[in-house]
Backbone bond lengths (Angstrom), bond angles and torsions (degrees), N, CA, C in turn:
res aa  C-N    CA-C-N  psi(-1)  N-CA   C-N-CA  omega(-1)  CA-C   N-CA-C  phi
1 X - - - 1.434 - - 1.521 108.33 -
2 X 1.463 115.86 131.07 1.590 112.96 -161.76 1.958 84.63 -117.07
3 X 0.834 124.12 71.31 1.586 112.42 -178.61 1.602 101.34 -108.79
4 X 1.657 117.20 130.82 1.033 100.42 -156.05 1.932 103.92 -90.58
5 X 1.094 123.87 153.58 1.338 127.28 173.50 1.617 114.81 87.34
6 X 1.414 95.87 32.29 1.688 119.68 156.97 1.319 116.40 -88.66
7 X 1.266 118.00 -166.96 1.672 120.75 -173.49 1.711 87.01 -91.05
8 X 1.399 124.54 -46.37 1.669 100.98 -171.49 1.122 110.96 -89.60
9 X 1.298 135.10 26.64 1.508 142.41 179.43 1.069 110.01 174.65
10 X 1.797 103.74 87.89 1.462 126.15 -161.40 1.853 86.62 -90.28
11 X 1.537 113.77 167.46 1.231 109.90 170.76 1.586 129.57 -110.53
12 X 0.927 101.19 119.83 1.997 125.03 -161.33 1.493 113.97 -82.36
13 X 1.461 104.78 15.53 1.747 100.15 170.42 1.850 103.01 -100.37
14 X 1.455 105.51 101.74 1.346 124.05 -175.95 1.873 97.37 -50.31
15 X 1.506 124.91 176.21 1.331 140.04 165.66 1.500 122.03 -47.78
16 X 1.808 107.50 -41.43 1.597 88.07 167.13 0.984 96.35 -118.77
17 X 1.350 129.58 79.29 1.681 134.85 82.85 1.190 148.45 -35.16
18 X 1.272 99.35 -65.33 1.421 144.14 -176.07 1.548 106.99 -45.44
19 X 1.043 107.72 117.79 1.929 103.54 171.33 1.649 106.53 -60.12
20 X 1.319 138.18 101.04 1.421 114.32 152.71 0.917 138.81 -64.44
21 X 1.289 153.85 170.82 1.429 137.92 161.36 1.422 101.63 -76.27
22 X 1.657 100.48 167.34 1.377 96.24 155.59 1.354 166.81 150.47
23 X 1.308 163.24 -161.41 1.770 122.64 -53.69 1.593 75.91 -98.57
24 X 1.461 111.26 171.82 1.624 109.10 -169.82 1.787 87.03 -117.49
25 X 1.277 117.14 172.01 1.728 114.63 -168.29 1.555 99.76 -71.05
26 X 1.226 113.61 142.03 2.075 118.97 162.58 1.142 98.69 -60.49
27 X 1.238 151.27 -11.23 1.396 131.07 164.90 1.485 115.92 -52.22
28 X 1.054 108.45 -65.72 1.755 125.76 166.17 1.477 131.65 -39.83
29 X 0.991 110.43 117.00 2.023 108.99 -164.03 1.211 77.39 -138.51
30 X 2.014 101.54 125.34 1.288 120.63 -141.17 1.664 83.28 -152.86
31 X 1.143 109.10 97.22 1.792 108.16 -168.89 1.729 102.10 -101.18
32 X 1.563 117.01 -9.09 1.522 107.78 148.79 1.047 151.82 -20.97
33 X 1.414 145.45 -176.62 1.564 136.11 169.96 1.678 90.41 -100.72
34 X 1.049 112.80 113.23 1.748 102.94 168.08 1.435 110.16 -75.14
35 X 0.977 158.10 36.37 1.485 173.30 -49.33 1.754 110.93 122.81
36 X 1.348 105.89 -33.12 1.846 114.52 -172.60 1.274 67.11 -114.94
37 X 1.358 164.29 -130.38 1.275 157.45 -74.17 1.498 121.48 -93.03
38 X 1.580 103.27 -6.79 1.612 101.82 -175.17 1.777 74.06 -135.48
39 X 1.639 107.47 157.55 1.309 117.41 -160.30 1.635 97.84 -90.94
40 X 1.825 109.41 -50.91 1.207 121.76 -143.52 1.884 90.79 -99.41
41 X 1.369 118.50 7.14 1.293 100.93 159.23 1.336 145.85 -65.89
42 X 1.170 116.21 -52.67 1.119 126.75 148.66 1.898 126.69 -1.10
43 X 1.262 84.82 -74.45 1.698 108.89 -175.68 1.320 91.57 -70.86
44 X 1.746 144.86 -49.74 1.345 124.54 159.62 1.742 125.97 -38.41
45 X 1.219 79.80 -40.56 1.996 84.45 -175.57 1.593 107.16 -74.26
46 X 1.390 120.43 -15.41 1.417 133.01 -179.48 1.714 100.29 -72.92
47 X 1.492 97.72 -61.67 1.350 102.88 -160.86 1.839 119.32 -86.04
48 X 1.405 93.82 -0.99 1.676 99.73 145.43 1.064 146.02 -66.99
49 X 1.926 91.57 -40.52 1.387 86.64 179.60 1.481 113.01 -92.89
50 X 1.078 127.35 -29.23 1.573 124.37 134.10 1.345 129.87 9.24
51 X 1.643 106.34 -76.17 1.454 112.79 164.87 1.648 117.18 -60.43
52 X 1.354 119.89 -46.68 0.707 116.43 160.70 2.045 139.06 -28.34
53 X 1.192 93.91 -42.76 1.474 120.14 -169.98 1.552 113.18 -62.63
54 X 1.869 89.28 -38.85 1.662 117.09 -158.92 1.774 93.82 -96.26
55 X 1.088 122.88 -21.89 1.566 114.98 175.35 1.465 116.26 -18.83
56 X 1.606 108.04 -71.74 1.177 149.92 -169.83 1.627 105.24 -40.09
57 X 1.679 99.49 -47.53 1.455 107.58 -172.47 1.316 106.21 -85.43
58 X 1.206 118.50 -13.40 1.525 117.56 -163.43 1.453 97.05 -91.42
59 X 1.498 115.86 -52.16 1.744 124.23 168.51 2.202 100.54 -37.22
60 X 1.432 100.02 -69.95 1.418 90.86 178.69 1.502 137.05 -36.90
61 X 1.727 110.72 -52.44 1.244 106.76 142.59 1.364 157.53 -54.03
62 X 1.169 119.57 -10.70 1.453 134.15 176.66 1.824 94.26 -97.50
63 X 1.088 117.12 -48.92 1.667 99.32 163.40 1.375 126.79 -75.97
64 X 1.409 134.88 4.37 1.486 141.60 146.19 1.159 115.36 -63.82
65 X 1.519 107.96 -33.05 1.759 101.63 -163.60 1.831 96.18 -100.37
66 X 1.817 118.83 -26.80 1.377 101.71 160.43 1.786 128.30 -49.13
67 X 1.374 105.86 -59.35 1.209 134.50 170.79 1.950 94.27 -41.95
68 X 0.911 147.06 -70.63 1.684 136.18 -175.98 1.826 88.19 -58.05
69 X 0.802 116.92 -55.46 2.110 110.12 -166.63 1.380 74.61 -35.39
70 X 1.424 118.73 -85.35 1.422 121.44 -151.65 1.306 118.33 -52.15
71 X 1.258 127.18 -31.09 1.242 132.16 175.42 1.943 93.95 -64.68
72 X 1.190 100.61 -88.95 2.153 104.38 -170.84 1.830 92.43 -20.57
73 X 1.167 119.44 -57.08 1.653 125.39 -150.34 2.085 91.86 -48.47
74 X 1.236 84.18 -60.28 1.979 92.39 -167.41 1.085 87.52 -63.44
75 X 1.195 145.56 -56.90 1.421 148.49 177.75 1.863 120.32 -11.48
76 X 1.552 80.81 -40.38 1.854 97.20 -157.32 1.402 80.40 -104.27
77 X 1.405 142.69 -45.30 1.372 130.51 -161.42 1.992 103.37 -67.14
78 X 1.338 114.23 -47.99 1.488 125.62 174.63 1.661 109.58 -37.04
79 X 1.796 103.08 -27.34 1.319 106.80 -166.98 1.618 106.53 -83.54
80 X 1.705 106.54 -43.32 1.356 116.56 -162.93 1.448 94.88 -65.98
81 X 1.665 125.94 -59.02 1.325 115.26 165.05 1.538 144.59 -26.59
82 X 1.568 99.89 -30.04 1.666 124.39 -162.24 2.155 76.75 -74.70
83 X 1.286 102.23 -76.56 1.345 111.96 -179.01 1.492 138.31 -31.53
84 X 1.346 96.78 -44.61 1.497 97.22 165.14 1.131 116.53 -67.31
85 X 1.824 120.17 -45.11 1.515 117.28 154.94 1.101 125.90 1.28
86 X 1.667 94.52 -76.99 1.478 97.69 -164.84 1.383 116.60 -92.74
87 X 1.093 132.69 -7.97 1.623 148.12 125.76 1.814 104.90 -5.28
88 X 1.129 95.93 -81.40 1.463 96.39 -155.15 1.854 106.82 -75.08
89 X 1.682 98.58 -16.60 1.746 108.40 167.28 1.624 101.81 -48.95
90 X 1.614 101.24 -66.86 1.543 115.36 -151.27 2.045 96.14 -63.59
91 X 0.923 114.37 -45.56 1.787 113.77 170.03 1.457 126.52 -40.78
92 X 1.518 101.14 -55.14 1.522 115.28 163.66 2.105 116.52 -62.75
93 X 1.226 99.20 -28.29 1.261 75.89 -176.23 2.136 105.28 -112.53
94 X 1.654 100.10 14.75 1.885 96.82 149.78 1.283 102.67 -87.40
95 X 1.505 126.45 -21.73 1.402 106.70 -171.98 1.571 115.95 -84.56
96 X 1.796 114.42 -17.70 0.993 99.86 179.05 1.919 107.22 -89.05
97 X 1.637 118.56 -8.35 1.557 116.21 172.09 1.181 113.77 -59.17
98 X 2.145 116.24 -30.68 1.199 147.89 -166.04 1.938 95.87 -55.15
99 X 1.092 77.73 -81.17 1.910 94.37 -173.17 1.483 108.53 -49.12
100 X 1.620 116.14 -55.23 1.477 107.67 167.75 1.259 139.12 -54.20
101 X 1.452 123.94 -9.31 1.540 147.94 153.78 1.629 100.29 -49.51
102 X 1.686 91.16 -87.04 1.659 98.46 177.85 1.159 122.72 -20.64
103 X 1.805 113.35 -70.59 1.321 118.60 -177.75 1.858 115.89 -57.66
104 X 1.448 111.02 -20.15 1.247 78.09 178.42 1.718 121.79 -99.54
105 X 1.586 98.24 16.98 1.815 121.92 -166.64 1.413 100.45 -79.29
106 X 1.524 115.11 -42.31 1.381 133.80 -158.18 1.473 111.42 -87.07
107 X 1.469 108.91 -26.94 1.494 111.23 171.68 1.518 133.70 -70.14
C-alpha cells in the first residue's frame, strides 16, 4: 500500500509547499467560517491535522533509527575488541611455536 502520509510513507511536502490561503486585510472582522469562503482551506485544516497526527510517528522513527546508530556503533566496537582478542591470542601462541622451534634446534 503506497498511501502517502502513513508510517511507511510519511508525507515530505514541508510548510512552504503548501498553498496557504490568503491573509485577508485587519481592517475586516469576518466572524464567518473561513472554511465556506476560501476553497483550499479546508484541505489545509485537513492536512494539519494530519501532520499533526504523524508527529508522534515521525518522533518514533527518528528514535528507532538513533537507537540502531547506537546499536551498529557497540556493534562494531564488540568487533574491534573481539580482534584484538584474538590478536594478542594468535602472538602468544607464535611466540610460544617460536621458543618450541628453538628448544627443539638446540637439542
Amino acid at each position: 500500500m503506497n498511501t502517502v502520509g502513513t508510517i511507511d510513507h510519511p508525507a515530505t511536502h514541508g510548510p512552504a509547499m503548501r498553498p496557504f490561503p490568503k491573509p485577508e486585510s485587519a481592517m475586516t472582522l469576518n466572524t464567518d467560517n473561513h472554511a465556506s469562503t476560501q476553497p483550499g482551506a479546508t484541505a489545509l485544516l485537513q492536512n494539519r491535522t494530519r501532520d499533526m497526527q504523524l508527529i508522534p510517528e515521525a518522533m518514533a522513527r527518528a528514535h528507532m533509527r538513533e537507537r540502531m546508530r547506537e546499536a551498529e556503533s557497540e556493534q562494531l566496537g564488540h568487533r574491534v575488541i573481539t580482534a584484538r582478542r584474538m590478536q594478542r591470542r594468535a602472538e602468544r601462541a607464535s611466540l610460544r611455536a617460536r621458543r618450541a622451534l628453538a628448544l627443539a634446534i638446540m637439542q
